[in-house]
Structures are given as structure tokens and as C-alpha cells.
N, CA, C and O of each residue as an XYZ file, in Angstrom:
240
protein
N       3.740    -41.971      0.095
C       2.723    -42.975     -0.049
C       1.462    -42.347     -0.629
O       0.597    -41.931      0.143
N       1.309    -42.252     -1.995
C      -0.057    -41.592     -2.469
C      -1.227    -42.409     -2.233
O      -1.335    -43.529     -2.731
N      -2.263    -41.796     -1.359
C      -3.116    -42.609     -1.331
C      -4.092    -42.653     -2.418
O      -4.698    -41.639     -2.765
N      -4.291    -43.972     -3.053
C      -5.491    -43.919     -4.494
C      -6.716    -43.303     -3.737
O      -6.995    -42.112     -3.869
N      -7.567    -44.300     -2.797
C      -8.857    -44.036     -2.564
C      -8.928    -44.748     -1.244
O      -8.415    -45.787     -0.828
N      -9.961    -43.590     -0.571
C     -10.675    -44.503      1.150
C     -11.735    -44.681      0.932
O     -12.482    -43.824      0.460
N     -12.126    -46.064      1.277
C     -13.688    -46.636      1.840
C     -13.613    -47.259      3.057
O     -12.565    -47.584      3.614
N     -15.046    -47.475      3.588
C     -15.306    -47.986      4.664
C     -14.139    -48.428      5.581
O     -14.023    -49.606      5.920
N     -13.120    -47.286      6.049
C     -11.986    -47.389      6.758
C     -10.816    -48.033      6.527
O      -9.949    -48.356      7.339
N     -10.878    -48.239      5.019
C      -9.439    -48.518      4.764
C      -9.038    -47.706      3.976
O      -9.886    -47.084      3.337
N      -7.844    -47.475      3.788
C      -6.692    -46.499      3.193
C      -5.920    -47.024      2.073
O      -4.759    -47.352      2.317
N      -6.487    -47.198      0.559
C      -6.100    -48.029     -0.077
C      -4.696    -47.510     -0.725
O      -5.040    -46.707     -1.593
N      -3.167    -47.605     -0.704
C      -2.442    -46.337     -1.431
C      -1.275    -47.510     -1.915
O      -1.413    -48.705     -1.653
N      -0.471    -47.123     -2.432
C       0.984    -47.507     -2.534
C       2.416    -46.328     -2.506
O       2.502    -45.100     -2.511
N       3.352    -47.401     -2.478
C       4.185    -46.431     -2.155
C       5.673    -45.704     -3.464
O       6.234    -46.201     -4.441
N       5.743    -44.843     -3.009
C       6.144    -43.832     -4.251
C       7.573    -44.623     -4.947
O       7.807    -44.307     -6.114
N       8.400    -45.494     -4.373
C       9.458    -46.168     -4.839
C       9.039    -47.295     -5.648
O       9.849    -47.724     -6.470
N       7.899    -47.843     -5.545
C       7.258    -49.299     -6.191
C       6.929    -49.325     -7.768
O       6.153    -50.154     -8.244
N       7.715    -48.156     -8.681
C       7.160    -48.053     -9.804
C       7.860    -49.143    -10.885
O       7.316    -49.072    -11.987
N       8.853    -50.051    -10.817
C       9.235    -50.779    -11.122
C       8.476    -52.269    -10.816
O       8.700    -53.282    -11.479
N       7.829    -52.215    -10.033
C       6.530    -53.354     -9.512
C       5.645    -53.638    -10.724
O       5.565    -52.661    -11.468
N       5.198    -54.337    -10.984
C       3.537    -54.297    -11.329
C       2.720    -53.949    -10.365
O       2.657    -54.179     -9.158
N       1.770    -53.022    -11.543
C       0.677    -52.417    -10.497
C      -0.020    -53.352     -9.200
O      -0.439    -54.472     -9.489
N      -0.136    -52.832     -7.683
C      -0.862    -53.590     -6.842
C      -0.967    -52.394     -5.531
O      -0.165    -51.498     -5.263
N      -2.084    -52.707     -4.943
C      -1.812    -51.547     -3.905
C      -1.688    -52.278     -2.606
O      -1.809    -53.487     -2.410
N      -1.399    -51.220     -1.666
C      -1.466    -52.088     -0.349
C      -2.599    -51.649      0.426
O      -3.560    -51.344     -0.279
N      -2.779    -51.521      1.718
C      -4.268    -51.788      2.372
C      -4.033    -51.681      3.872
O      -3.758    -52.704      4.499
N      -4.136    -50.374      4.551
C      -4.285    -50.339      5.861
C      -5.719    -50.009      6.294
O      -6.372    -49.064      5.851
N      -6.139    -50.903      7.220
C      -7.259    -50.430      8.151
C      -7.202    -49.769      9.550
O      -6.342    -50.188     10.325
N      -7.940    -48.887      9.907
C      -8.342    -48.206     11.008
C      -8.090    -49.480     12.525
O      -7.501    -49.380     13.602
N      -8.654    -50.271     12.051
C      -8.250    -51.304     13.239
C      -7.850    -52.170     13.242
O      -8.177    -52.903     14.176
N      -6.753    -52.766     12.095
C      -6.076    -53.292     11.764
C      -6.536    -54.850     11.147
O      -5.794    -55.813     10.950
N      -7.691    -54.767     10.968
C      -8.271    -56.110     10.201
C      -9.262    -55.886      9.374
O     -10.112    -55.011      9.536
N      -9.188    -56.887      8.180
C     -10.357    -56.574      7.634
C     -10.605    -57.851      6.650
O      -9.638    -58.356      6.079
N     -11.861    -58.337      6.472
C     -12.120    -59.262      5.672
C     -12.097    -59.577      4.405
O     -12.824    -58.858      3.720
N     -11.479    -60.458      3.799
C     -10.583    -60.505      2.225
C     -11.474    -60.407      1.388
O     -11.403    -59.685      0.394
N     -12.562    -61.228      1.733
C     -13.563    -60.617      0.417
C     -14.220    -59.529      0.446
O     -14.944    -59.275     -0.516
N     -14.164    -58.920      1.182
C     -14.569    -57.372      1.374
C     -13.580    -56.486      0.593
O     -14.100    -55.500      0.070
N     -12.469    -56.620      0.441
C     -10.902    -56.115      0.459
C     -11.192    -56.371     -1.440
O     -11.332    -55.472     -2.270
N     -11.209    -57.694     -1.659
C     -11.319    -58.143     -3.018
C     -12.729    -57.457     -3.576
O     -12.263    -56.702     -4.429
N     -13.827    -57.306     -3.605
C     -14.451    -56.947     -4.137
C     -14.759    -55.195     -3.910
O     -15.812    -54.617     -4.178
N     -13.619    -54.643     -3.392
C     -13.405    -52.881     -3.346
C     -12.614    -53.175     -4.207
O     -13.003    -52.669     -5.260
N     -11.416    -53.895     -4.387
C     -10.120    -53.611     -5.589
C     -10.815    -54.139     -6.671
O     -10.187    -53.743     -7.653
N     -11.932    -54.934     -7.118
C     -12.150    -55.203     -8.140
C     -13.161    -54.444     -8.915
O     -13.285    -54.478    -10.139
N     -13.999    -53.632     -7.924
C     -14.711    -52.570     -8.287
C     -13.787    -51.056     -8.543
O     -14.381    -50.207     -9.207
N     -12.601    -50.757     -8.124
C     -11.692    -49.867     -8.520
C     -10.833    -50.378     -9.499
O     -10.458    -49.573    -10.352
N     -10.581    -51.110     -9.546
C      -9.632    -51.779    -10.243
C      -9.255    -51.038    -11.563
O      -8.126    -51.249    -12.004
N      -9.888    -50.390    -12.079
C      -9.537    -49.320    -13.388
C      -9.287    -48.105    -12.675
O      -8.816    -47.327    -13.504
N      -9.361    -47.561    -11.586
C      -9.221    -46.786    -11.369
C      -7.607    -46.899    -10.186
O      -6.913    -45.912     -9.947
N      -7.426    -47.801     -9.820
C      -5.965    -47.916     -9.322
C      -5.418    -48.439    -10.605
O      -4.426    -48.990    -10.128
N      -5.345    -48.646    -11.753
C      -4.509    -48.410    -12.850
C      -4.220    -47.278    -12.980
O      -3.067    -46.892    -12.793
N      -5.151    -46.522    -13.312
C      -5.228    -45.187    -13.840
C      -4.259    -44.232    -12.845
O      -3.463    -43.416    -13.312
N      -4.435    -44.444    -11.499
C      -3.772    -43.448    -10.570
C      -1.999    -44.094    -10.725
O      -0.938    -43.475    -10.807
N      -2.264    -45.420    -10.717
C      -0.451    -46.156    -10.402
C       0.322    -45.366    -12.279
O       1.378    -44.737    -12.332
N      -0.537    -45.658    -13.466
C       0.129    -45.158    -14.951
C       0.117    -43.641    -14.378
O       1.280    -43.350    -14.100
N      -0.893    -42.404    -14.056
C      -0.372    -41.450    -13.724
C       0.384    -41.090    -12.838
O       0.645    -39.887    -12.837
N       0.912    -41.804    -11.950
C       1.892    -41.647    -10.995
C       3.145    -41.574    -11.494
O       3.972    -40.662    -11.498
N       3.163    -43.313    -12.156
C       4.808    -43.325    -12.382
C       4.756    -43.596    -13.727
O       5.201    -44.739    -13.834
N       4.411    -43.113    -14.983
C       4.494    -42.954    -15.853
C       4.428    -41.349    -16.248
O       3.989    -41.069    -17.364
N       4.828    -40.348    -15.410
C       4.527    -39.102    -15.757
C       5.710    -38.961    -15.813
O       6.188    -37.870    -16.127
């Protein structure tokens, strides 16, 4: 499970078999909840940058 990037207690990563997917990551928190627009506006501010990690992952 490579993790892309952590903020404010979540663990944003995907997992190493999903390269046949379109790009998307998944999302664990520290205490198991977290608010969607909070969630949405971290992936949309990374959002070039979980491309970048998912094409160097499984495009290498």
C-alpha cells in the first residue's frame, strides 16, 4: 500500500494491485471519520500530485 501523502491525520495511499483502475486513492483516518469536504478539498489540492505518484508507480 504506497502511501502518496499525510495531512491532518489521514493517510492518503492506494494499493499496489489497483494499477488497472483509474487513478483514485483511498483514505484512512486516525479515528476513523472524517468530513467529505475536508477529504475533497485535500484531493483536489493534491490532485496533480496523486497523478504523478499513481503514473510513477504503475507505469514504471
Amino acid at each position: 500500500m504506497p502511501t502518496i501523502f499525510r495531512v491532518k491525520g489521514y493517510r492518503f495511499f492506494f494499493y499496489s494491485n489497483e494499477g488497472f483502475e483509474s487513478c483514485h486513492v483511498h483514505i484512512i483516518g486516525y479515528g476513523g471519520e472524517a468530513k467529505i469536504n475536508e477529504i475533497i478539498n485535500i484531493v483536489k489540492e493534491k490532485q496533480k500530485m496523486i497523478q504523478e505518484k499513481w503514473n510513477e508507480y504503475f507505469n514504471s
